[in-house]
N, C-alpha and C positions, 0 to 999 in steps of 0.2 A: 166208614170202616175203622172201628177199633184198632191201636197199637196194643200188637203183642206183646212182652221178653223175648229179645234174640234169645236168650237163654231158655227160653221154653222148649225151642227148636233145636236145641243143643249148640249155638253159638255164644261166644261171649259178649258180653252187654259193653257199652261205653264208645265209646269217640276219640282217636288219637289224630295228628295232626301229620300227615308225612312231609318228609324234611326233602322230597324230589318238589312236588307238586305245592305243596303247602297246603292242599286242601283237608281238612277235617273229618274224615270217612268213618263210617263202624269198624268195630274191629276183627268183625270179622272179614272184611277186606283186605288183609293183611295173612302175606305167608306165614308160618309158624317157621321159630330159629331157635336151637337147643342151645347156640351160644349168647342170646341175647338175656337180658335180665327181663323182661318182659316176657319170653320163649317166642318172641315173633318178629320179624324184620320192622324197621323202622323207616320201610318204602310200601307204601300200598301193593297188590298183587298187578295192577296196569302199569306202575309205573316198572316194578321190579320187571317187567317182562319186557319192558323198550328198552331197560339197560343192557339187559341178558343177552340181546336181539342186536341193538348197536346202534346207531344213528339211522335212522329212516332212507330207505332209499327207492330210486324209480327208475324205471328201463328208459332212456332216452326212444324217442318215437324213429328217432334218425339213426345213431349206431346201433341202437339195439343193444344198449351197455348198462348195467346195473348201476348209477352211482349215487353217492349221497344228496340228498335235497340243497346240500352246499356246493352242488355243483349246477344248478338251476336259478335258473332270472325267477324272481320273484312276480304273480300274475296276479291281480286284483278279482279278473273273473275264471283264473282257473279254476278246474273244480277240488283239486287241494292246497289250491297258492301258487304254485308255480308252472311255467312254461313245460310246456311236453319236449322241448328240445335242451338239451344239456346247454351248458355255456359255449364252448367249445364249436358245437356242432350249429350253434344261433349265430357267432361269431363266424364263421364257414359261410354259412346262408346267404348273411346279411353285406358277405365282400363279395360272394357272387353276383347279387343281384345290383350292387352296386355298379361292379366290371358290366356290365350287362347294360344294363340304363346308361350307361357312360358310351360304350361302345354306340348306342342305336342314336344317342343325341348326337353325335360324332356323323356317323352315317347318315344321317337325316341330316346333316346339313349341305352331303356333297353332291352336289347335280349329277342326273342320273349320264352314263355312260362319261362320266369323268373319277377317273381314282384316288385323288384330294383336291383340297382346298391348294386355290395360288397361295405362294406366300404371302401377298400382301392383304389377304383378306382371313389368314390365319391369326388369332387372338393367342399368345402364349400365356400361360397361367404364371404364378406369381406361389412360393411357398413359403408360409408365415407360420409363425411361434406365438400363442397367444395366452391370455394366465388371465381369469377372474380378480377383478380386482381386490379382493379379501382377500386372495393366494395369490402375491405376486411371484412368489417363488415356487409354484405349483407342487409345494408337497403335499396337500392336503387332497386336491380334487382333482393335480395331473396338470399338465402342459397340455393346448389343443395344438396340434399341428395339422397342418391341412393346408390347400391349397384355393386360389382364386384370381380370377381376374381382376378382381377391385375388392381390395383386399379392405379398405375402409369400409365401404358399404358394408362387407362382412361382417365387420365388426359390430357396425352400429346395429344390423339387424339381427343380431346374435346379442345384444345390450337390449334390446326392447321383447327379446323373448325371454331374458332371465331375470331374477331379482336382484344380478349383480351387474354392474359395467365390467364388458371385457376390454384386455389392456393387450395392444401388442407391442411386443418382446423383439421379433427380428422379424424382418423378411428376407426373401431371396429373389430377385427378381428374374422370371424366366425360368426359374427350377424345380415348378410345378408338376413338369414331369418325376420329380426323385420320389414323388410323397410316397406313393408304393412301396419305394425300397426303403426310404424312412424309415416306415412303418413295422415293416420287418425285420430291421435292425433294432428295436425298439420294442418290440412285442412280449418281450420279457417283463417291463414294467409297466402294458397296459392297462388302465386304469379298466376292471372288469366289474365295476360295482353296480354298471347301468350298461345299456345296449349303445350307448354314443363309441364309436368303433376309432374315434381321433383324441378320446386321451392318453398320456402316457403320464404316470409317478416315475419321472424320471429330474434329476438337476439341471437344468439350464445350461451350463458347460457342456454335460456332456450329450442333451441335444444339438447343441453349436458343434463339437466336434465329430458328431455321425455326421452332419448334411453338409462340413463343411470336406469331409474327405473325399465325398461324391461329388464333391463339383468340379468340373473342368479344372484344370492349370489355366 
């Protein structure tokens, strides 16, 4: 198939470069501007119309809320990149299911027609402060907090799943129960860059002084 002259067809000839996309397009791809010295925008007609329009956005599948794609987990196989469920509403999900799993492994361990565990066959959890070793000071990727019964193991096998060694910072021994309310107190600097639900960008101090106000006299 022969190329024509755009200008045969009454458009104009040539190739400009837009300064959104950087891509190269004909020009006649480009809106027409009375004030420009060229008489035509210096954004192609696709791009000019996503700026007109605003940042892209999608109905969360769960509120049912319009919001920008910067309010969405990024997805590898979604079908436009990201999670059908907003941040917010993922973050929701994922502490339900959490309470949930926690609550049945709890239940499952107490014999039926007895309503807990003796005390002496109850294990108390342990609440730890922990920092990747390239961030000892967790401002980069967040302080973990979280809880455990063997708080070491934790570590180590929290160290053989990353490409960094994790360092712990403090424990609380027996105050495994707080992490919940930790968390909530702390929710303003959670670290929201990935779905892991126990980091915060918060200072070390002032995690020591949330979980130390919550604890017994």
């Amino acid at each position: 198939m022969s190329v024509e002259s755009f200008s045969s067809w009454g458009l104009p000839d040539g190739e400009e470069e837009c300064i959104q996309c950087c891509k190269v397009v004909p020009l006649y791809t480009y809106w027409g501007h009375p004030r420009y010295y060229e008489k035509r925008h210096n954004m192609c007609k696709e791009c000019y119309d996503v700026v007109l329009q605003g940042p892209a956005k999608k109905a969360c599948n769960t509120c049912k809320v319009m919001l920008p794609l910067c309010e969405y987990y990024t997805h590898a196989t979604g079908r436009d990149g990201y999670t059908n469920k907003c941040k917010e509403c993922a973050r929701r999900s994922d502490r339900e299911v959490y309470n949930k799993r926690r609550s049945e492994s709890i239940s499952d361990d107490i014999p039926e027609g007895q309503e807990e565990l003796p005390a002496k066959r109850q294990c108390p959890s342990h609440l730890y402060i922990m920092c990747l070793s390239i961030d000892p000071g967790g401002l980069v990727y967040g302080l973990k907090i979280g809880r455990s019964n063997k708080i070491d193991e934790r570590a180590r096998d929290l160290t053989a799943a990353l490409p960094f060694d994790m360092v712990v910072l403090a424990t609380f021994p027996g105050a495994g129960h707080l992490e919940e309310a930790v968390h909530e107190q702390l929710d303003a600097g959670r670290n929201t860059d990935s779905n892991a639900r126990e980091w915060f960008r918060v200072p070390l101090p002032e995690a020591l002084i949330v979980i130390a106000a919550m604890l017994p006299v």
